[in-house]
C-alpha positions in Angstrom: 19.1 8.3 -24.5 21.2 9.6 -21.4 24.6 10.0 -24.2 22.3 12.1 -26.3 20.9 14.4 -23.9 24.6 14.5 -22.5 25.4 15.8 -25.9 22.4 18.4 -26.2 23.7 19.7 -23.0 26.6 20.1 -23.4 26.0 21.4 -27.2 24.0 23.8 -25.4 26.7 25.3 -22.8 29.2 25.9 -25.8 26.6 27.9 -28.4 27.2 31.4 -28.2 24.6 33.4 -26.6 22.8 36.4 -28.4 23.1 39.5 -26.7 19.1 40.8 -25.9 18.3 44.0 -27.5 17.3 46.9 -25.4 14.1 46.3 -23.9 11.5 48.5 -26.1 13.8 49.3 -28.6 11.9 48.4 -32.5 13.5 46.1 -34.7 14.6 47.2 -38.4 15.2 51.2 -37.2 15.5 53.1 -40.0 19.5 54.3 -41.2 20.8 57.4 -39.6 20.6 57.0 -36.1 17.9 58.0 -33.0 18.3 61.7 -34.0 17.5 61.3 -37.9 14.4 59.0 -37.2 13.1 61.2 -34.6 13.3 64.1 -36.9 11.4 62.8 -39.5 8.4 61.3 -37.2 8.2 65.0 -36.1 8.4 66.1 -39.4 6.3 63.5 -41.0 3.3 63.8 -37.6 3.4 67.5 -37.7 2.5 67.9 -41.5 -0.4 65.4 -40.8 -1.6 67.3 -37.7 -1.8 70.8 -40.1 -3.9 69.0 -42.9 -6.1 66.9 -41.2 -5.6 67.4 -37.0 -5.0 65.7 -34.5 -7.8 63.8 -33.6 -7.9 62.2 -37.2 -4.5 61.2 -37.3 -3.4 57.8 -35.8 0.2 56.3 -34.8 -0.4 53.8 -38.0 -0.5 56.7 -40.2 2.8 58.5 -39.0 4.5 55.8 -39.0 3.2 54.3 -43.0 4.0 58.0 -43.9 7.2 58.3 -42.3 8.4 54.7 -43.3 8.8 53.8 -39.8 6.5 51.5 -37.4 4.5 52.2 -34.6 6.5 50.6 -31.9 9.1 53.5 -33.1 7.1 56.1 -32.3 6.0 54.4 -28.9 9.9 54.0 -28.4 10.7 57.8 -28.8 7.3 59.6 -27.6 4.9 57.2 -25.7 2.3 58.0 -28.0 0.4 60.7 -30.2 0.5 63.2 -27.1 4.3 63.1 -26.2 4.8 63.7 -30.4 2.6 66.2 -30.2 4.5 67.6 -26.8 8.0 67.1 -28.3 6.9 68.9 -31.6 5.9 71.7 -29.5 9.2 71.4 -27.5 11.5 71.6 -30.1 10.0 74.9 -31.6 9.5 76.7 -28.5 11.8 75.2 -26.3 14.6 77.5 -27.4 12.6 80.6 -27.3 12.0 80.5 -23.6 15.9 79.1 -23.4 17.0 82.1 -25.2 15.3 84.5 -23.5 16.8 83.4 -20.0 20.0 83.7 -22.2 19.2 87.4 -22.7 18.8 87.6 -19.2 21.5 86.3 -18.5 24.0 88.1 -20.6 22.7 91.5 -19.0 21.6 92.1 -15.6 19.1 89.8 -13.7 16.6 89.0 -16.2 16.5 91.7 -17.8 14.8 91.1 -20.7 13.2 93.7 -22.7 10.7 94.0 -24.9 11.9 94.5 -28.2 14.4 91.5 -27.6 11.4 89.6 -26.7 9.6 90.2 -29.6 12.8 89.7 -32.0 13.4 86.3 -30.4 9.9 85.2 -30.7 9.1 86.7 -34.2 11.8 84.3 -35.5 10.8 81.3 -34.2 7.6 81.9 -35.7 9.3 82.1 -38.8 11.4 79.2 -38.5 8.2 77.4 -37.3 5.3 78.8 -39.4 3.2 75.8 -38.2 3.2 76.8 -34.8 0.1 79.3 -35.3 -1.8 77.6 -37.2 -1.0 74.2 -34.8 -2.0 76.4 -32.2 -5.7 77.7 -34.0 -6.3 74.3 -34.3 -5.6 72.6 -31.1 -5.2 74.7 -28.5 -7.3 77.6 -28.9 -10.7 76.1 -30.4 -13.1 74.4 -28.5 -12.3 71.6 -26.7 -8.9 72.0 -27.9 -6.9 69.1 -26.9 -3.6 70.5 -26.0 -4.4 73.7 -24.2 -3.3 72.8 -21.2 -0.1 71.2 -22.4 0.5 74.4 -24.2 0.0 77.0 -21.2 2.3 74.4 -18.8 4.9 74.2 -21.6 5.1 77.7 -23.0 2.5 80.4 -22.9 2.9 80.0 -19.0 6.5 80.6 -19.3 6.7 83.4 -21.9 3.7 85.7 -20.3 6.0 85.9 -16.8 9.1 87.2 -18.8 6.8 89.5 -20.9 4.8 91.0 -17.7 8.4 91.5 -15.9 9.8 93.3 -19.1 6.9 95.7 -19.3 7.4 96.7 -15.3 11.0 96.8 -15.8 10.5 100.0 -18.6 7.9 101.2 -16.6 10.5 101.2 -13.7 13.0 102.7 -16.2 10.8 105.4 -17.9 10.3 103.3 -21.6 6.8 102.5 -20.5 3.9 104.5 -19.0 3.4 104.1 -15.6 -0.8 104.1 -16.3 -0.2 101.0 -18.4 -1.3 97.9 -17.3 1.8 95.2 -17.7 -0.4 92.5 -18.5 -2.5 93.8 -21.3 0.8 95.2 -22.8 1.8 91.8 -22.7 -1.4 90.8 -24.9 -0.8 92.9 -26.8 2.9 91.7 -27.3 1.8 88.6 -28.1 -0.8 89.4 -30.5 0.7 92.0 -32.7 4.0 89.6 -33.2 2.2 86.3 -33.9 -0.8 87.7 -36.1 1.8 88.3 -38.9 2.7 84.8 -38.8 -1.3 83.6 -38.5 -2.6 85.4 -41.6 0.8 84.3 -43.7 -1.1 82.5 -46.1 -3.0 85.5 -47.5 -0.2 88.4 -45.8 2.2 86.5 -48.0 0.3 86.9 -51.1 -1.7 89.7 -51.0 0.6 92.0 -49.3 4.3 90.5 -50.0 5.0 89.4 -45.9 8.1 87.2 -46.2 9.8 84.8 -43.4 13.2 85.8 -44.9 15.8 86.6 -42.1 16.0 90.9 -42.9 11.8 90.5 -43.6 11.6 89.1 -40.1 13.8 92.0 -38.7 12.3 94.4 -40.4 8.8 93.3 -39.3 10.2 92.8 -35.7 11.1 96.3 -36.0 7.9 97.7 -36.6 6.1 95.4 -34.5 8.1 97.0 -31.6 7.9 100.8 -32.5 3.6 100.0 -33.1 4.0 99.1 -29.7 5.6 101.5 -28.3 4.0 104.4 -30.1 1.2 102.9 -27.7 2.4 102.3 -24.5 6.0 103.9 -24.6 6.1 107.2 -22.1 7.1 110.5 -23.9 10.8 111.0 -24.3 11.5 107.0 -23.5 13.1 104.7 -25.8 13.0 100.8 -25.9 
């Protein structure tokens, strides 16, 4: 008895150990690395939240559709709301980045409308989801993520629009009777209703997220707003 548990001993110093995977990390990832997988949970999530929201939706679901597992998308996002959060991120996240870049490759900020507008206009077409996302769950009742959505984005764009509006005004683009915030509305809703209505602007009237469509319509967007709220003799 004693030789043999000698032997298991001993058997049991000289196995190789396993190394222990990383705590939390799923078993049986899929191939292409962290980056790929991510990708298509967002992709996979964000075409389920359009058709049938977000409230409907459930972590089994992405994860059958996407191939994955659920302890995959707990890895990467914590759950539904930090996939919902990083799909929001990763449209809008380099909007507000390259708007500081604006800034920063001029003077102090200064970031003007019609580059606003231009930056934001192609996201929207690079994202067309993003309105509709946004009809859904953060600007109907009860909406789930509309305060996720003001910390992340619309509570970062609005500053850099107001301070653009009082910069022209400062410079003589921009009335001085105009009130910087509701030219900011205004901003905002004649640049993302374009995107909004797509389904039946694309059809019914030819709208196109096509790169020269999207400058063009970037274009006009600006000079509608200006005819509005430019002052005589100014130019944006």
């Amino acid at each position: 008895m004693c030789a043999s548990r000698t032997t298991n001993q001993h058997a049991d110093r000289t196995r190789p150990r396993q190394q222990g995977r990383r705590p939390g990390r799923p078993r049986g990832r899929p191939p292409g690395g962290d980056a790929a997988v991510r990708d298509a949970l967002l992709a996979t999530a964000r075409g389920l939240f359009l058709s049938r929201g977000f409230a409907s939706v459930t972590i089994r679901q992405i994860a059958a559709a996407a191939g994955s597992s659920p302890a995959t998308i707990h890895y990467h996002f914590g759950d539904k709301l930090g996939l919902y959060r990083a799909m929001l991120q990763a449209a809008i996240a380099p909007v507000v980045e390259a708007l500081h870049g604006v800034g920063e490759t001029t003077h102090a900020t200064e970031v003007r409308l019609v580059d606003v507008i231009g930056i934001y206009s192609r996201m929207l077409a690079q994202n067309p989801w993003v309105p509709a996302l946004i009809v859904q769950e953060v600007l109907s009742e009860g909406g789930p993520f509309r305060e996720q959505f003001i910390e992340q984005f619309a509570g970062q764009l609005a500053p850099l629009l107001v301070a653009a509006v009082k910069r022209e005004q400062a410079a003589g683009t921009v009335r001085g009777d105009v009130e910087p915030r509701l030219a900011a509305l205004s901003a905002i809703s004649l640049t993302v209703f374009p995107f909004l209505a797509l389904p039946v602007a694309g059809r019914v009237l030819g709208l196109s997220v096509e790169e020269e469509a999207v400058r063009r319509l970037a274009a006009h967007t600006t000079r509608v707003l200006m005819e509005g709220i430019g002052a005589p003799g100014g130019s944006s």
